[in-house]
FITIVEX-449991 format. One line per 2 residues: for each residue y, z, x of C-alpha. Coordinates in Angstrom, 3 decimals. Layout:
<sites>
Y Z X; ...
</sites>
This chain:
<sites>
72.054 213.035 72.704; 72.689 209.540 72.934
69.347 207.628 75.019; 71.504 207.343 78.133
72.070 211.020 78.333; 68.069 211.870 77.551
67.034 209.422 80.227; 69.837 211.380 82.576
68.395 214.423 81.526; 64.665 213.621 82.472
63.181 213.861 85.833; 62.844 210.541 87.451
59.142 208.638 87.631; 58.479 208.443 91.507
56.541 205.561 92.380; 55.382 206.202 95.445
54.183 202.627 97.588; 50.807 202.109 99.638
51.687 202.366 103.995; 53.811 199.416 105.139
54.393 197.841 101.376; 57.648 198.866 102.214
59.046 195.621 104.473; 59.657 193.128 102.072
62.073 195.336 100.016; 63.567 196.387 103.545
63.799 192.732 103.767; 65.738 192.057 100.642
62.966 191.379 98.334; 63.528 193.060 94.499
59.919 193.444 93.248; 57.623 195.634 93.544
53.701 194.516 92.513; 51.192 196.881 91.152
48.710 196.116 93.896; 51.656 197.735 96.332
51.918 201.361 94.568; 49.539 204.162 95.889
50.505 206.494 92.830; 52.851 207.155 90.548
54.053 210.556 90.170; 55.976 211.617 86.525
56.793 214.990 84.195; 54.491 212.741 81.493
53.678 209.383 81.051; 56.273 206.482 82.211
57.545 204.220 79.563; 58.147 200.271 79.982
61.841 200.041 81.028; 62.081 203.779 82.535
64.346 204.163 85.678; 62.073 205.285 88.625
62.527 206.426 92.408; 60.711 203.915 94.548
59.499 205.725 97.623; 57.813 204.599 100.891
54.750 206.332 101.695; 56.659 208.427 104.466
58.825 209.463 101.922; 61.928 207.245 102.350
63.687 206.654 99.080; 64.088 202.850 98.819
66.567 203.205 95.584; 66.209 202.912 91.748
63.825 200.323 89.621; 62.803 199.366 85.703
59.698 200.900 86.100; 56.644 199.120 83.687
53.273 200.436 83.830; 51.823 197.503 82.336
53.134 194.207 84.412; 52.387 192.831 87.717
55.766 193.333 88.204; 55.787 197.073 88.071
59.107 197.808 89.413; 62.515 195.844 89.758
64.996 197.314 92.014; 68.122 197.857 90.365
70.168 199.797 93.115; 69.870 200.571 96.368
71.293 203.412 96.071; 68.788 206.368 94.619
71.754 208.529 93.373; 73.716 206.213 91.668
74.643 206.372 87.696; 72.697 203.780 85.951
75.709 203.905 82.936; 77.954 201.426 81.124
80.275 201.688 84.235; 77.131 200.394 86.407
76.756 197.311 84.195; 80.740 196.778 83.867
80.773 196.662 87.651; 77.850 193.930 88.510
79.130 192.141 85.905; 82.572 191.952 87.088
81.573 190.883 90.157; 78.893 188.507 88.852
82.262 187.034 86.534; 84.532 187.138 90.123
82.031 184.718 91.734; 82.005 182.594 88.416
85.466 182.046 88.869; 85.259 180.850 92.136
82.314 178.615 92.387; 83.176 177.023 89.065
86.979 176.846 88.457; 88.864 175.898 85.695
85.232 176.138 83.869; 85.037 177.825 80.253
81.697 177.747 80.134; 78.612 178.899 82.965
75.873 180.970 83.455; 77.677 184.439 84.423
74.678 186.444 85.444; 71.630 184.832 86.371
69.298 187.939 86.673; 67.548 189.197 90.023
70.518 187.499 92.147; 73.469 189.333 90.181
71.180 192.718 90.454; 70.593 193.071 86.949
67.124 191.966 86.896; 66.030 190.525 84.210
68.956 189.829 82.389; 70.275 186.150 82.049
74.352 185.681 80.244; 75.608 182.285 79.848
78.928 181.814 78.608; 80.200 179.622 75.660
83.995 180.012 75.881; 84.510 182.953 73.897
80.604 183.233 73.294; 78.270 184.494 75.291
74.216 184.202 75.274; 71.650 186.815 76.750
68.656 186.433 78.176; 66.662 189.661 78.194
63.515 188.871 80.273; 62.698 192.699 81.460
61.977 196.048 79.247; 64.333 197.410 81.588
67.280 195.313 80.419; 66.044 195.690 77.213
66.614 199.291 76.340; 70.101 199.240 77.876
71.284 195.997 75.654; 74.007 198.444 74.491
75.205 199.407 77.727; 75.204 195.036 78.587
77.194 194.595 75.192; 79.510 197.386 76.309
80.143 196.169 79.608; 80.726 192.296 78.615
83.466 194.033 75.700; 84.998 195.558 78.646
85.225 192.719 80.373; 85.609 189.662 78.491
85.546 190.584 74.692; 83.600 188.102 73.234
84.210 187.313 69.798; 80.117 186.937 69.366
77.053 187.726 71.345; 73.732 185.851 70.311
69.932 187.001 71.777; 68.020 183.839 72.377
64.841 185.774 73.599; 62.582 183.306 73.221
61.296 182.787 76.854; 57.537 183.209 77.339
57.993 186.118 80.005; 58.789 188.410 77.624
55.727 188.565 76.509; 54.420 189.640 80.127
56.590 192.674 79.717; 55.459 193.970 76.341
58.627 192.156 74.331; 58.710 190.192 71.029
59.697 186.652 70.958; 62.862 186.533 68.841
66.698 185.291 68.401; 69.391 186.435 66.663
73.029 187.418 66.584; 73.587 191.003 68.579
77.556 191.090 67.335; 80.593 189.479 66.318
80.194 185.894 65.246; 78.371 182.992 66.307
78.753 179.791 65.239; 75.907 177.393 65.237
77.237 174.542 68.023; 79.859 175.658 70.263
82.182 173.624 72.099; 82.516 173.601 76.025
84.030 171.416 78.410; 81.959 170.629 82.058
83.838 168.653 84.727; 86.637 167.298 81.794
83.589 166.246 79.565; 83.075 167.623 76.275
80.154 169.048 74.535; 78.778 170.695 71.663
76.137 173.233 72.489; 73.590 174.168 69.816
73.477 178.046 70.626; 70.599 179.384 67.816
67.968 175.648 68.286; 68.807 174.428 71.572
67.045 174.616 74.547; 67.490 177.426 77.045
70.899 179.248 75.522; 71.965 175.497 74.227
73.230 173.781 77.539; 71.847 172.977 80.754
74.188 174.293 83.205; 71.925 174.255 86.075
72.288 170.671 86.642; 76.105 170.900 86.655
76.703 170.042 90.083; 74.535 167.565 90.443
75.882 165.696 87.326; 79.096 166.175 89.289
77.215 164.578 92.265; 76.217 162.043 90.608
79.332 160.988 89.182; 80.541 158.048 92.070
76.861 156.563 92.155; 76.960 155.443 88.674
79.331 153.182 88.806; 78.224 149.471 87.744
74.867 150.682 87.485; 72.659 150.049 84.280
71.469 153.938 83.717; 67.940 155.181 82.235
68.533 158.746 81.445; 65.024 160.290 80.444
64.805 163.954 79.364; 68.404 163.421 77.706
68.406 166.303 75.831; 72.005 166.588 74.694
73.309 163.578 76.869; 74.957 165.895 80.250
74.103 162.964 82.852; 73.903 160.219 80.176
77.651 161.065 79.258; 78.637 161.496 82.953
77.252 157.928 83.870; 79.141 156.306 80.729
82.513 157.985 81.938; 82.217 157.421 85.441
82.149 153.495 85.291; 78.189 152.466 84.530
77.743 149.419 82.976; 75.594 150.696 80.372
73.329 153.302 79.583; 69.834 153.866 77.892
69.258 157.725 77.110; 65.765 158.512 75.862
64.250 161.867 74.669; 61.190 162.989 72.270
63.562 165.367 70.434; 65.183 163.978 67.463
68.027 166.585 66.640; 68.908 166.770 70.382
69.587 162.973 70.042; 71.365 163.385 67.264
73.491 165.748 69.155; 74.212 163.735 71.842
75.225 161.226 69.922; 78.075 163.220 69.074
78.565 164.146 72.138; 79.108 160.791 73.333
81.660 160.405 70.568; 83.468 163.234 71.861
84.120 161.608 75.082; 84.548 158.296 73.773
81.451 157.335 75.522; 79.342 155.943 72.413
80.452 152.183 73.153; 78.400 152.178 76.767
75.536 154.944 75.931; 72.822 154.467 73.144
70.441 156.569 72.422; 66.584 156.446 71.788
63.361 158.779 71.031; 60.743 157.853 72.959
57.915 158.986 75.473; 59.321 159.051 79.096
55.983 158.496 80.399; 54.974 155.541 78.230
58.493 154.227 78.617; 58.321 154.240 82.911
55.098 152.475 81.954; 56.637 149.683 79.799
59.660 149.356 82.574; 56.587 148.568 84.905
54.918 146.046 83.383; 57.684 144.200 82.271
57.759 144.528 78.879; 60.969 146.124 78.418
64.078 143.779 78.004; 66.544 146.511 79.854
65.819 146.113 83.595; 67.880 149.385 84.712
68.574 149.666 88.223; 69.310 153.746 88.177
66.824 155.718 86.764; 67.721 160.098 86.239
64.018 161.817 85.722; 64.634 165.670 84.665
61.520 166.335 83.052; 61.153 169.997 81.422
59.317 172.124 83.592; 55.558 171.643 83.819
54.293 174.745 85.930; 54.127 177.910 83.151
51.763 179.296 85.577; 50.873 178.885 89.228
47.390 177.804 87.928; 48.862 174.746 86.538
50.456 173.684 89.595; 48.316 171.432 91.160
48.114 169.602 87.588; 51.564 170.001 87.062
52.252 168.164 90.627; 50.522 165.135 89.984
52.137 164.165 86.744; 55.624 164.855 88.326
54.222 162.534 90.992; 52.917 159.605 88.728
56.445 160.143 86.791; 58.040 159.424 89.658
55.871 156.617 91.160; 56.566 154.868 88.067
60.168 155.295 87.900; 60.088 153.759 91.740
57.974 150.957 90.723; 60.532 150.161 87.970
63.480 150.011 90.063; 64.575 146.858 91.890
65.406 146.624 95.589; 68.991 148.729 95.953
67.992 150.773 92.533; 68.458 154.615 92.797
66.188 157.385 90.896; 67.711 160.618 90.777
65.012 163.207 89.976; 64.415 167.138 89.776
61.712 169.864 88.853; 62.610 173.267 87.008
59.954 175.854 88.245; 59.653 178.651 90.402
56.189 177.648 91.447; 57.357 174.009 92.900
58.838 175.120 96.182; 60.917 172.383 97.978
58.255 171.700 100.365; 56.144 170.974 97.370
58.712 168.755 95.680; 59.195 166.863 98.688
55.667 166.182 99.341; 55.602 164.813 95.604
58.001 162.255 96.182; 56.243 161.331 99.647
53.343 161.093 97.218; 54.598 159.008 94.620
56.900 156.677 97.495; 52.855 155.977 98.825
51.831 155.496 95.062; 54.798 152.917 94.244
54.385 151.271 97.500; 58.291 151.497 98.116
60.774 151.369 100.686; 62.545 154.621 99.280
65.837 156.195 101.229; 66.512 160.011 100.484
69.647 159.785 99.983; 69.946 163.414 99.379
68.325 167.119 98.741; 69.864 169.273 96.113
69.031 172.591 94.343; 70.509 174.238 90.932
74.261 174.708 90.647; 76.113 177.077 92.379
76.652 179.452 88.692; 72.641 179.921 89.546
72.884 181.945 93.237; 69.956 182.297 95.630
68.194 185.342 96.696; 67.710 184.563 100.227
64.908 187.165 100.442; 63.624 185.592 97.062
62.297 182.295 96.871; 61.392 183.533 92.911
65.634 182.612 92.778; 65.129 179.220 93.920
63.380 177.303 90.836; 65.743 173.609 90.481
64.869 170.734 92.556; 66.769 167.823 93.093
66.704 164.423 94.789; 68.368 161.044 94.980
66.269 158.404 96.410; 67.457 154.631 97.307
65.174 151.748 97.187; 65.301 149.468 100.213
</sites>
């Protein structure tokens, strides 16, 4: 009996909710916290992953979860629906509509994130696609133990020549999982190539960052495009050269891309070759902090008058917040203070834990901090490939702002 049968086969875990815990998953909301469960009643004892009946303490079945007896997040709806099949035809069919709404938000594309967890409902389970490659994110036990089923469905429906596991994301470890990557099936090579917006880029699938590309800044490097042009750029965070490359193509005078990594430079370097782009963009390692610092005093020879801050995030816990905060907001006081009168500074946060009332407040902070006459120009969030949960703000983790100098 294959595991997907002997799960069928065994009475479902019901985990039955404390009175009213109930209205934020009528609400929309797809977690359910161990503080919220009165009991949980099981033929033996649940396993991490384990499908489970999620039931109100009336009695009203709220639909099916990844059940985990060991994480604050003890259940993750899956489905609504407390009868349906949790098979490879379940996974084949969130996928495919998951891949429909690719299609439309990011046409002509070859490469995007095609599932982005919670918001596709397959929580926990990130897949960005490479072409004919595709990358998973497994960031629930849940997801986890039905890997074959996820490999089955994305066969089905786009037959991948390879599929690589970059599970390397500190969350796993909240659910019990081993930190690890490596290649699931087919072939992977080590760099594959993708093209964003009629730019070209290699993407470093097994070393990189993330899955090996940032695609959540996609639209705003699209954005960003027309408000380059005769600027002199400072591109700090690089990484492998997405808004450096996008400034050099779309008419900036020149541009000065700096990161601490020394293979990701030496990927974007080729990168810039690609796109012909290696005669307007150099590249640098170097401290962004200590750099904004230099640009401030002085003592830097390139006076750049746009400035694109997209530090990694600094929030891996709430706790850190508050810390977290005020280095984005001396970053980005500095970065003002560097910029001369008409200068831009386009700037973002990555975490769940800055909402955008925080990140606003920030840049009030550092605007006070600079002692500038700053313009926002404009408000942005991640790209469209990475949906929102309206009933979860845990969807909603990209910031993003262009400010003006007056």
């Amino acid at each position: 009996m294959s595991d997907a049968a002997a799960e069928a086969a065994k009475p479902l875990a019901r985990v039955i909710l404390h009175p009213t815990q109930e209205k934020r998953l009528l609400a929309g909301h797809d977690w359910v916290f161990s503080n919220e469960i009165r009991e949980v009643l099981a033929d033996g004892e649940p396993q991490p992953g384990d499908l489970a009946l999620v039931v109100t303490a009336s009695g009203q079945e709220l639909g099916l979860a990844f059940y985990h007896p060991n994480s604050l997040i003890a259940a993750r709806m899956l489905t609504r629906s407390p009868k349906e099949t949790i098979d490879v035809g379940f996974f084949v069919r969130r996928l495919s509509a998951a891949l429909a709404y690719r299609e439309k938000v990011c046409p002509g594309e070859n490469a995007y994130r095609l599932c982005f967890g919670e918001s596709d409902g397959l929580p926990g389970l990130v897949v960005d696609r490479y072409g004919s490659v595709v990358v998973l994110q497994v960031l629930s036990a849940g997801i986890e133990r039905r890997l074959d089923l996820v490999a089955a469905a994305l066969d089905e429906l786009i037959k991948p020549k390879g599929i690589y596991l970059k599970n390397d994301h500190r969350t796993r470890q909240l659910e019990g999982l081993p930190l690890e990557s490596r290649l699931l099936s087919g072939a992977v090579p080590e760099r594959v190539p993708i093209v964003e917006g009629g730019l070209r880029f290699l993407a470093p699938i097994g070393e990189g960052q993330k899955t090996g590309h940032y695609f959540d800044q996609r639209d705003n490097r699209a954005f960003l495009r027309p408000h380059f042009a005769g600027r002199s750029v400072l591109d700090l965070y690089c990484y492998t050269g997405g808004f450096a490359i996008a400034a050099a193509k779309s008419g900036a005078k020149s541009v000065l891309a700096l990161d601490s990594s020394a293979p990701a430079l030496a990927l974007a370097r080729e990168n810039a070759k690609l796109n012909g782009a290696e005669g307007t963009v150099s590249f640098d390692e170097g401290d962004a902090e200590k750099v904004l610092e230099s640009f401030a005093t002085l003592s830097q020879p390139f006076k750049p008058d746009f400035i694109v801050l997209d530090p990694p995030s600094l929030v891996p816990a709430k706790k850190h917040l508050p810390k977290a905060l005020r280095l984005y907001s001396k970053l980005n006081s500095l970065a003002l203070r560097a910029l001369p009168r008409g200068g831009m500074l386009a700037t973002a946060t990555c975490s769940h834990h800055v909402s955008r009332e925080d990140f606003v407040a920030m840049l009030r902070a550092a605007q006070s901090r600079a002692q500038r006459d700053v313009r926002l120009v404009a408000l942005r969030g991640q790209s469209a490939d990475h949906p929102i949960l309206l009933a979860m703000p845990e969807t909603e983790y990209l910031h993003f702002a262009l400010l003006e100098i007056l």
